[in-house]
C-alpha positions as CSV (number, residue, x, y, z in Angstrom):
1,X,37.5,91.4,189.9
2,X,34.3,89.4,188.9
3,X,32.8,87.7,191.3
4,X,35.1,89.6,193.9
5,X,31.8,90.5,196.0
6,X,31.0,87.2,197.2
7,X,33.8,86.4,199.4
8,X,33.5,88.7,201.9
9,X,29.5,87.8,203.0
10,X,30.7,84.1,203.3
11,X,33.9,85.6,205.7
12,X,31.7,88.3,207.8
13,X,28.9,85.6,208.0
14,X,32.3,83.0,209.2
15,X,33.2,85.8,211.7
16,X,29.8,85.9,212.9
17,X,29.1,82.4,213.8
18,X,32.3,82.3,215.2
19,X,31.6,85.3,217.7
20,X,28.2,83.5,218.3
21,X,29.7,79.9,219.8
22,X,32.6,82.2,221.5
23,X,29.8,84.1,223.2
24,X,27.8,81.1,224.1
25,X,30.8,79.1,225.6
26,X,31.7,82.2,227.6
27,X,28.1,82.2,228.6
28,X,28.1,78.4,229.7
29,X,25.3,77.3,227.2
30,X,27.9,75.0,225.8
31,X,30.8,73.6,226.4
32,X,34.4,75.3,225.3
33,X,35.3,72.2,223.0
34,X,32.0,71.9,221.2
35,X,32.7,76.0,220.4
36,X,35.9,75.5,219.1
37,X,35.0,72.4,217.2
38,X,32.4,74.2,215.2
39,X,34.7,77.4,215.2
40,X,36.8,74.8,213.2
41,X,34.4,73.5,210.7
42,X,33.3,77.2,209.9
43,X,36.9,78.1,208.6
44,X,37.2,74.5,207.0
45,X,34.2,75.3,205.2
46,X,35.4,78.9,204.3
47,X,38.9,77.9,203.0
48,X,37.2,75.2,201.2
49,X,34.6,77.8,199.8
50,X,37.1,80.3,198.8
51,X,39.8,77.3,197.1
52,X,36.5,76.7,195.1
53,X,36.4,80.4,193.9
54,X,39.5,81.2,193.4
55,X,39.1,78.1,190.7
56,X,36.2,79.6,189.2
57,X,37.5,83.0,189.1
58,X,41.3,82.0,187.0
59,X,38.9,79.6,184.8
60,X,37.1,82.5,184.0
61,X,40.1,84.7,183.5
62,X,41.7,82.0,181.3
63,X,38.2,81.6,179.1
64,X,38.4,85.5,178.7
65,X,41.8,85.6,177.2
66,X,40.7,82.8,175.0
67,X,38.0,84.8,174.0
68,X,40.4,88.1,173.2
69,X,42.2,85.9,170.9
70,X,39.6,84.3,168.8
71,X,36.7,86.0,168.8
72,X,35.3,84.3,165.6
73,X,35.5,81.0,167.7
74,X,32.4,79.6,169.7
75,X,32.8,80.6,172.8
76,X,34.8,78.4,175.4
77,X,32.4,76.4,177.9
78,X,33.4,77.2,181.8
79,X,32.0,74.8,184.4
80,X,32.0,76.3,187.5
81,X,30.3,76.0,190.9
82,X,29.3,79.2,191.4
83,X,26.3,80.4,190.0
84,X,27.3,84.2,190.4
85,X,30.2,83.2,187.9
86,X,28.1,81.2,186.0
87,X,25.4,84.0,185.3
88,X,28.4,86.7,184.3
89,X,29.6,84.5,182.0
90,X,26.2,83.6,180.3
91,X,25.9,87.2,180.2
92,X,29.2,87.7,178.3
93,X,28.7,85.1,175.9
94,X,25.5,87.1,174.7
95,X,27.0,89.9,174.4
96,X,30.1,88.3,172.2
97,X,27.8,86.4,170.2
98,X,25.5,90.1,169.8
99,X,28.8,91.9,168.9
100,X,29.9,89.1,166.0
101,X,26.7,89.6,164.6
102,X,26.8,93.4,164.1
103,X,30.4,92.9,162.7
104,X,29.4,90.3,160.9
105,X,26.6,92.4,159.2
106,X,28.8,95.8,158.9
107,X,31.6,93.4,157.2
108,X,28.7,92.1,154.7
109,X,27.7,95.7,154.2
110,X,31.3,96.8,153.4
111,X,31.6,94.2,150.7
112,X,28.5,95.3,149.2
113,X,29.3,98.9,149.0
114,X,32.9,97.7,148.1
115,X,31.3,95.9,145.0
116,X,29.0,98.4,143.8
117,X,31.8,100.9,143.8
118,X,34.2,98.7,141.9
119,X,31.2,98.2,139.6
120,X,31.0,101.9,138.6
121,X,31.9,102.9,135.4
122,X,33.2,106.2,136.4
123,X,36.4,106.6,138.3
124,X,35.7,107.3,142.2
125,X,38.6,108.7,144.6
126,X,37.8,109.2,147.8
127,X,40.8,111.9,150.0
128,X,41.3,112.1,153.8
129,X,41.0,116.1,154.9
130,X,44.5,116.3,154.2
131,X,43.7,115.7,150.4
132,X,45.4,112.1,151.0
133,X,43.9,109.5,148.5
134,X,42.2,106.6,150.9
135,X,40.0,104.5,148.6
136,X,39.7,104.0,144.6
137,X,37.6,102.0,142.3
138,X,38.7,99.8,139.7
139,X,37.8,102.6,136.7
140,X,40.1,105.1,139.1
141,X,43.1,102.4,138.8
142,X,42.6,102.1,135.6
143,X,42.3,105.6,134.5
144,X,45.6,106.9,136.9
145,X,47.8,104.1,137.9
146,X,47.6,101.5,140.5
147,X,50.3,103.5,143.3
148,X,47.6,106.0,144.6
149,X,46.7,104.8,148.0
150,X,48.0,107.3,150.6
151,X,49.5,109.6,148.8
152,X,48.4,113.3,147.6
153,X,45.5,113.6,145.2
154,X,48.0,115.9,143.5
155,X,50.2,112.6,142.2
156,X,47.1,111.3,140.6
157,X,45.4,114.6,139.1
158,X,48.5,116.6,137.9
159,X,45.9,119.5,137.3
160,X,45.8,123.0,139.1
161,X,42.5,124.4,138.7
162,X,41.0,120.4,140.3
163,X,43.6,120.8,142.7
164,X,42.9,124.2,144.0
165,X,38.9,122.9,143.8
166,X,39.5,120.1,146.2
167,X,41.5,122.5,148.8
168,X,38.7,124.8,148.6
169,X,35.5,121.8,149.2
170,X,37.7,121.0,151.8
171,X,37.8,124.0,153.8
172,X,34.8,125.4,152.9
173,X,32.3,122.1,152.8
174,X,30.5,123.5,149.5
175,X,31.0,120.9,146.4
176,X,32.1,121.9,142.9
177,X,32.3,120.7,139.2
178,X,35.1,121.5,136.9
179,X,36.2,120.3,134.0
180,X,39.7,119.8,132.8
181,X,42.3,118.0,130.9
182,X,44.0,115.6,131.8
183,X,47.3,114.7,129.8
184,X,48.1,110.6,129.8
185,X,49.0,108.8,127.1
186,X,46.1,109.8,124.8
187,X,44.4,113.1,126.1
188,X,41.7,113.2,128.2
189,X,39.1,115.5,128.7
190,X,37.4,114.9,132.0
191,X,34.6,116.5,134.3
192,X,34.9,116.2,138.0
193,X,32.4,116.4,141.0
194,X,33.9,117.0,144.1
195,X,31.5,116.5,147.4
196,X,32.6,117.3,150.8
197,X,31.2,113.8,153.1
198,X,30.2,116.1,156.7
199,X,30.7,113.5,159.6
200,X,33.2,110.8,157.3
201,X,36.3,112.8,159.0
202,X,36.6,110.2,161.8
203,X,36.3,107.2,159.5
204,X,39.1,108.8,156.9
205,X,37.1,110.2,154.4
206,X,36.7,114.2,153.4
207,X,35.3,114.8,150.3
208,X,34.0,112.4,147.1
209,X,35.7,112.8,143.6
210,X,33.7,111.7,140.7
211,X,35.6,111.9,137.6
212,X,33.2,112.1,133.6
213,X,34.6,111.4,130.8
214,X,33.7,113.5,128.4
215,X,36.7,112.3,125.8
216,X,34.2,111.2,123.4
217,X,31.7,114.5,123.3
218,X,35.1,116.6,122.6
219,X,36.1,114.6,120.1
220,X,33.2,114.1,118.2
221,X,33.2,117.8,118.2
222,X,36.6,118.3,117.3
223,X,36.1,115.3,114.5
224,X,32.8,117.6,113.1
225,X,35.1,120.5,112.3
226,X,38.4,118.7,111.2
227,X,36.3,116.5,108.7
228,X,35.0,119.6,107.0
229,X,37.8,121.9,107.3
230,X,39.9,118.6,105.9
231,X,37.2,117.7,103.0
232,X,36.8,121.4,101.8
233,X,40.7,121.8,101.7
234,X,41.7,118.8,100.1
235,X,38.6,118.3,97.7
236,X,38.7,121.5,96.3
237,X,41.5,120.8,94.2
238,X,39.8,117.9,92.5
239,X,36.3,119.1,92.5
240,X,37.2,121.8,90.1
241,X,39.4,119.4,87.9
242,X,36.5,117.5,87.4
243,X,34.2,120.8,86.7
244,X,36.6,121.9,83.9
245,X,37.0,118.5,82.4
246,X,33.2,118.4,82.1
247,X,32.8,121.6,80.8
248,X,35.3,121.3,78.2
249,X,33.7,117.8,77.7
250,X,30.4,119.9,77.1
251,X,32.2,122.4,75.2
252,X,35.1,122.2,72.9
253,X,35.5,118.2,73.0
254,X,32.2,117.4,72.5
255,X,32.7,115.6,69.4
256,X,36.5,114.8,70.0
257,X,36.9,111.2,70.8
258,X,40.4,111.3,71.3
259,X,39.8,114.3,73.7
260,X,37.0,112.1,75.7
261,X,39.3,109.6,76.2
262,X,41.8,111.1,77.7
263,X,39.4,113.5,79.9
264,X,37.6,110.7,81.1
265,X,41.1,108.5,82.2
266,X,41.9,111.4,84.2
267,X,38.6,112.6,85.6
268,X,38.5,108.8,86.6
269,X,41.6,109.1,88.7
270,X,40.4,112.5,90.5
271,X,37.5,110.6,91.5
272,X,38.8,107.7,92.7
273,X,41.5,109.9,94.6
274,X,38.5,111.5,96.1
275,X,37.1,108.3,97.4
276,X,40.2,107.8,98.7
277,X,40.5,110.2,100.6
278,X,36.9,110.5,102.1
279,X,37.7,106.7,103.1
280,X,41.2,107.6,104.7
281,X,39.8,111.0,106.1
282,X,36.0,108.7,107.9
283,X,38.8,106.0,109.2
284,X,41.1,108.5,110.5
285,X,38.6,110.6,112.5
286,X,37.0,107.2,113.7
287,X,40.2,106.2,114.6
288,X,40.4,109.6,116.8
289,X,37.5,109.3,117.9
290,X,37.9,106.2,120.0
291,X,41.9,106.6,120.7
292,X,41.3,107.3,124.3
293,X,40.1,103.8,124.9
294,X,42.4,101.6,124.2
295,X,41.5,97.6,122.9
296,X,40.8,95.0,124.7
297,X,40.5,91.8,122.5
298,X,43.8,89.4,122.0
299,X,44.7,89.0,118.2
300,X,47.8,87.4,116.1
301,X,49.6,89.7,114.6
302,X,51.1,87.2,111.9
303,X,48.1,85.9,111.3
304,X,47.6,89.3,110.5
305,X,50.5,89.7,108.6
306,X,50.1,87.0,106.6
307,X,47.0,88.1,105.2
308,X,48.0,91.8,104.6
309,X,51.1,90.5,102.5
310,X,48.9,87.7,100.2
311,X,46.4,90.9,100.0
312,X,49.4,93.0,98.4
313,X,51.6,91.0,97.0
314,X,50.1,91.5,93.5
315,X,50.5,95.2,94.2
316,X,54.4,94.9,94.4
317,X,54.6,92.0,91.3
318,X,53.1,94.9,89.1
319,X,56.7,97.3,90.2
320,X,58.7,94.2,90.0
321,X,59.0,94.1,94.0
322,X,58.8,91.3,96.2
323,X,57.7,91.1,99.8
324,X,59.6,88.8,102.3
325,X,57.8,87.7,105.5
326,X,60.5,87.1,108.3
327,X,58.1,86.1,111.5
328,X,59.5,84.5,115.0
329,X,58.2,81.2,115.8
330,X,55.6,80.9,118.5
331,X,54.8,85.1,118.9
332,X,52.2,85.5,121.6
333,X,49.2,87.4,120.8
334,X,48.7,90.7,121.2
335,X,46.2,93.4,122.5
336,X,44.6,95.2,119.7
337,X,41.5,95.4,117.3
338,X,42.0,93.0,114.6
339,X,40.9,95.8,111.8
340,X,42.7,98.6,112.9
341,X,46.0,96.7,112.8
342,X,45.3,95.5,109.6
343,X,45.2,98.6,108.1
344,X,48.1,100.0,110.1
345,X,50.5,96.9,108.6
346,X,48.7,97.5,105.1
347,X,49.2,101.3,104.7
348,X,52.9,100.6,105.8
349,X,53.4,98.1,103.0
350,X,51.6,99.7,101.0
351,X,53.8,103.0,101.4
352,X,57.1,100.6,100.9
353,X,55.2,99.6,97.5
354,X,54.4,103.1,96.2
355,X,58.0,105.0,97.3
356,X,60.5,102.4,97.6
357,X,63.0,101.5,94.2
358,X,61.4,99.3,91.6
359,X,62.9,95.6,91.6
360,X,63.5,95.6,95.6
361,X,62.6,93.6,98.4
362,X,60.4,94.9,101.1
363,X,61.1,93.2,104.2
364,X,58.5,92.4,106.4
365,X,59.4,91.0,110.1
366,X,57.6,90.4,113.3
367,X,60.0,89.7,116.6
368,X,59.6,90.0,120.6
369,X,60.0,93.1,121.9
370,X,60.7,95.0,125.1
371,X,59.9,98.4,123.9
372,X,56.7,98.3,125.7
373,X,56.9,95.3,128.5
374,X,56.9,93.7,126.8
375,X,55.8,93.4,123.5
376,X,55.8,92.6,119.6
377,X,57.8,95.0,117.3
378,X,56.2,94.5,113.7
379,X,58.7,96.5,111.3
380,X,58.7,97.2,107.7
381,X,62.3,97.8,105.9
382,X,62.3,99.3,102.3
383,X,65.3,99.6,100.0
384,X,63.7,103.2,98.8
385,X,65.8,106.9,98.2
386,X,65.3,108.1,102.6
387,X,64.2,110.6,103.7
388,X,66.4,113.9,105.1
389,X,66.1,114.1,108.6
390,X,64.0,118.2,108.4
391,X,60.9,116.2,107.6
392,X,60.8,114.1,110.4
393,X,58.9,116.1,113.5
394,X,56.1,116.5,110.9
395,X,56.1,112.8,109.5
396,X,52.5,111.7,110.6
397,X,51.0,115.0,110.4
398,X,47.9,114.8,108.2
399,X,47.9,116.1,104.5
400,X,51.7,116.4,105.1
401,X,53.5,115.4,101.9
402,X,57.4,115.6,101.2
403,X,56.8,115.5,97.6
404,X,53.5,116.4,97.0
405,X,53.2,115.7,93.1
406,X,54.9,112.6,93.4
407,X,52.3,111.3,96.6
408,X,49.4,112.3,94.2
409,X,51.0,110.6,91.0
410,X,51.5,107.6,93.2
411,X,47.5,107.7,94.3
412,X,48.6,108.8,98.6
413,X,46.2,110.9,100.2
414,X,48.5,112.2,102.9
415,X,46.3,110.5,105.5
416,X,48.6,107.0,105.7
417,X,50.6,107.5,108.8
418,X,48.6,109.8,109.9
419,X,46.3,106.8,111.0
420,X,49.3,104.5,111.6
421,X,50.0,106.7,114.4
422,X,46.9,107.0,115.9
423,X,46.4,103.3,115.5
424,X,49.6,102.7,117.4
425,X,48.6,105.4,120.3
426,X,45.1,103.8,120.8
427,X,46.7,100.2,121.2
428,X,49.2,102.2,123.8
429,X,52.3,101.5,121.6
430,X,54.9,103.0,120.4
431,X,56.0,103.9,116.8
432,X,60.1,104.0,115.5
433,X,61.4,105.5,112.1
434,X,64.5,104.9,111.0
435,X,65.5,106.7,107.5
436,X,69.0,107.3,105.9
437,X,69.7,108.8,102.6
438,X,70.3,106.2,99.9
439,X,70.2,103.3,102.3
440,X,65.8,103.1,102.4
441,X,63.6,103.4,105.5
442,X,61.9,101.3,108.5
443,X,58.5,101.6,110.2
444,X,58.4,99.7,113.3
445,X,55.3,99.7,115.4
446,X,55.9,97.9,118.8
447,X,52.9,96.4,120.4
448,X,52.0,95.0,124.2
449,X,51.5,91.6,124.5
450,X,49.6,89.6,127.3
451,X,46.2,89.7,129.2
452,X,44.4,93.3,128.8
453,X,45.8,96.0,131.0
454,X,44.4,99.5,131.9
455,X,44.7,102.7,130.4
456,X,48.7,103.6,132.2
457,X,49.5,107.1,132.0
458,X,52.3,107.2,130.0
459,X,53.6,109.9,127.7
460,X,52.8,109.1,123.6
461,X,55.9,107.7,122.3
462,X,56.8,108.5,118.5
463,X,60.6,107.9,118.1
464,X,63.0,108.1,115.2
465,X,66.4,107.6,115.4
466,X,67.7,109.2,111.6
467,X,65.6,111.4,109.3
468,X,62.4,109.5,107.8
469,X,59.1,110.4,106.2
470,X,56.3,109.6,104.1
């Protein structure tokens, strides 16, 4: 107990004095009272010494627990009248106030590191050697999921080749890279580091995962070859319409007016088709391009919609076809790139306008939603022929034409919902086609509404619930 030395030197140096006037009356050198007298005052003196540390020692006990229990606090003062308990407890106040700094200055280092790690653009997962997931950064939430604290790597990174990589830095302490894909809502190709941390065992952590995204080099890739396999396909066609309308120009209708005319109206339509479809083919793979990152701006959709109908509305006069806006009051804004969903809502009307009956309505609405949690489902309802339910897995392939005279006659590239539905996946929504025979077609693209939120790993979502295409 502290402090417990110094009571017995006081009671051995009691005893002694004691002994000494015992031995001294026995002796005659003083009287028997007088011995017993100051016999008396020594243990008076004693009891009153020892009440007096006893004191001490429970304030100092009581002081100690206070300390325990709020050690941010200053520390307790303890008066006390002995300077033995007095120096221990100077002494234990420098080493509590010692101790708060260190922890103060390890906790000021852990929200530095714990700042520059959330800072990082790439996502950062740190595993336990049981290949538990102890710490993430905010590009790791939003890449995966929030739920990934404490649980196996393997319900973040459903991917064998990184999983069997991490069991294998684990055991053997040697790092690797591998690169893999990674199937959320829009496919991901990613690269990962993994780097055993020697010495981090005791502390939790085993091994560093440092996730690339390499989304963007794939693509672009991908979007190099598509573009000229697309272009040299589709352009071939009217390339060499517009070679033999200028050699027979050259030729045999060099001097026919009549003959110019007519070559001229129609070499003016392949070109403009052409234009058309380098536009739609550029917007499509830029579309792609970026469809793994999904927008983060906030944007009215019927402000939107407004603007896309006044912008068509001429279109549909000239088949005798009128649009009709039906828009919920007060619709919150939604996340999304202002452009892109212009053009998806315009090549939907725009597809009502070219394959829906002459004289009709087109029927334009924009409502709440809970198809995406929630959300605003923009639909748009023609009164056109349907469409039989065999074409419907293929409806937003690209080039992919029911009737392919009749899309060219009508000026469609094959490219329109090909781009609505890449539109929708980048904005993390989801599509719906309804089609019946006889009874006309709806496109409705739901869309989330609300602050920006992270990439979430959901599957793509293209429904329909009867036969539809375009």
């Amino acid at each position: 107990m502290p402090g417990g030395w110094f009571p017995l030197p006081v009671t051995v140096m009691g005893l002694f004095a004691c002994a000494v006037f015992a031995v001294l009356a026995v002796a005659g050198e003083i009287g028997v009272l007088p011995a017993l007298a100051a016999a008396a005052l020594i243990v008076l003196v004693q009891a009153l010494a020892m009440r007096a540390l006893r004191r001490d020692l429970d304030r100092f006990g009581r002081a100690l627990e206070e300390m325990a229990a709020n050690p941010d606090r200053i520390e307790p003062a303890l008066p006390s009248t002995s300077p033995a308990i007095a120096g221990q407890w100077a002494a234990l106040q420098r080493l509590n106030r010692f101790w708060r700094q260190r922890v103060a200055r390890a906790e000021s280092e852990l929200a530095s590191s714990n700042s520059v790690l959330a800072a990082l653009p790439d996502p950062i997962i740190l595993i336990n050697e049981r290949r538990e997931v102890m710490r993430v950064n905010t590009a790791a939430r939003e890449l995966l999921g929030e739920n990934l604290l404490r649980r196996d790597l393997a319900a973040a990174l459903r991917n064998p080749a990184v999983l069997k990589a991490t069991d294998s830095v684990l055991k053997t302490g040697i790092g690797q890279q591998i690169e893999f894909d990674l199937s959320l809502q829009v496919d991901r190709h990613l690269r990962a580091g993994i780097v055993p941390l020697p010495g981090h065992v005791e502390d939790g952590y085993a091994a560093l995962l440092i996730l690339n995204d390499l989304t963007s080099l794939k693509r672009a890739e991908q979007m190099r070859a598509d573009f000229v396999a697309n272009a040299s396909h589709e352009l071939r066609t009217p390339l060499s319409t517009l070679i033999g309308f200028i050699e027979t120009l050259q030729g045999p209708a060099a001097d026919d007016s009549e003959a110019q005319k007519r070559f001229l109206a129609i070499m003016q339509q392949q070109a403009a088709r052409m234009a058309r479809l380098v536009d739609d083919l550029l917007s499509l793979s830029r579309i792609e391009l970026n469809e793994h990152l999904p927008p983060t701006g906030l944007v009215d959709a019927t402000s939107i919609l407004r603007s896309v109908v006044q912008t068509l509305e001429l279109r549909a006069e000239l088949r005798g076809m009128r649009i009709e806006l039906q828009l919920d009051d007060n619709l919150p804004p939604v996340l999304g790139d202002e452009d892109e969903l212009s053009q998806l809502f315009q090549n939907l009307i725009d597809n009502a306008i070219k394959y829906a009956k002459r004289d009709t309505a087109i029927t334009v609405a924009a409502v709440r939603s809970n198809k995406v949690r929630p959300g605003v489902a923009v639909s748009v309802r023609d009164c056109g022929e349907g469409i039989p339910r065999l074409h419907l897995p293929r409806l937003t392939e690209r080039f992919y034409r029911i009737d392919t005279a009749r899309s060219r006659e009508m000026g469609g590239t094959g490219l329109g919902l090909a781009i609505v539905k890449h539109i929708v996946n980048r904005h993390r929504g989801v599509l719906e086609i309804d089609s019946e025979l006889g009874q006309g077609s709806v496109f409705t693209a739901h869309l989330r509404i609300g602050v920006p939120r992270g990439v979430e790993n959901d599957s793509v979502t293209t429904t329909a619930h009867r036969a539809s295409a375009r």
